[in-house]
N, C-alpha and C positions, 0 to 999 in steps of 0.2 A: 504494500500500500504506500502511496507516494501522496497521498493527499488525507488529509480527516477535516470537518466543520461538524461544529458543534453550536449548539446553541449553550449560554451560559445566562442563565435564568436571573433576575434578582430576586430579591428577600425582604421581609418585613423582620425586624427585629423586635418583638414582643417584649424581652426582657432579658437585661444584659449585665452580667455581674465580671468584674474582670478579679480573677485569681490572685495571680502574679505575675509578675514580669520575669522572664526566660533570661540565662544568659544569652541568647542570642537577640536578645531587643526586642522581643516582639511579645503579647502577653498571652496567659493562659485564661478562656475565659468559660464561662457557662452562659448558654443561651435558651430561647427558646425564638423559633423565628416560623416564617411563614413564607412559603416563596409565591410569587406573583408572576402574571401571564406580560411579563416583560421582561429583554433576555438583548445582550452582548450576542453575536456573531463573532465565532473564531474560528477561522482557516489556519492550518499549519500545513505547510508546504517541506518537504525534502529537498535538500537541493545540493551539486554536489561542488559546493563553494565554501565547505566547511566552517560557515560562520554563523548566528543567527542576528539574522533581520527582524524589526520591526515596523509595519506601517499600521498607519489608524487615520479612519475616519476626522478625528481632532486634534486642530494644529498644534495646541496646548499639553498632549499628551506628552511623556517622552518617552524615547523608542530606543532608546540606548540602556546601558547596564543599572538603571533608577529604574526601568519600568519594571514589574514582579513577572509578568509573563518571558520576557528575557530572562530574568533570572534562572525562572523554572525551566525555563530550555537550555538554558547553560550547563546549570546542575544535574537535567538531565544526560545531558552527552559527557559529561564529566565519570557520574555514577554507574553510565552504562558503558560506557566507552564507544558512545557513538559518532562514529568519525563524519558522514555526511551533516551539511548544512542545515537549517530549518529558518522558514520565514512563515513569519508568522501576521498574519493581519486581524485585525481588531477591527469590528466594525461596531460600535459605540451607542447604544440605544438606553443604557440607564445615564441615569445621571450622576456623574463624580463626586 
């Protein structure tokens, strides 16, 4: 498979308690949430440029090593040892 698109839903967040904070910055939390019939479009592409790309619908976004979807495609080919490229497009229907 050389392509996946997914749809990526949003959420209501009911109730939100946050834990702790992680050594790695980010926190541990309990929720209760509710997801809603609005949703991100994401295409991940293969490509054999071994890098990953970001493009997005909004000029605002950033598409470099700050956006998390980068991230997680980094980590990915990092943790898998996946040597081909991935480009990734965001196409932006919730609200930031």
């Amino acid at each position: 498979m050389n392509t996946i698109a997914v749809k990526a839903y949003a959420k209501i967040n009911l109730g939100l308690d946050v834990i702790r904070k992680r050594p790695d910055g980010y926190h541990d939390v309990k929720m209760i949430m509710q997801t809603v019939n609005l949703y991100d479009t994401i295409v991940i592409k293969k490509t054999k440029f071994r890098s990953v790309t970001v493009q997005t619908n909004l000029y605002y976004l950033p598409t470099d090593h700050r956006n998390l979807a980068y991230k997680a495609a980094q980590l990915f080919r990092e943790t898998c040892n996946f040597r081909d490229g991935l480009n990734i497009s965001l196409n932006k229907r919730i609200p930031v």
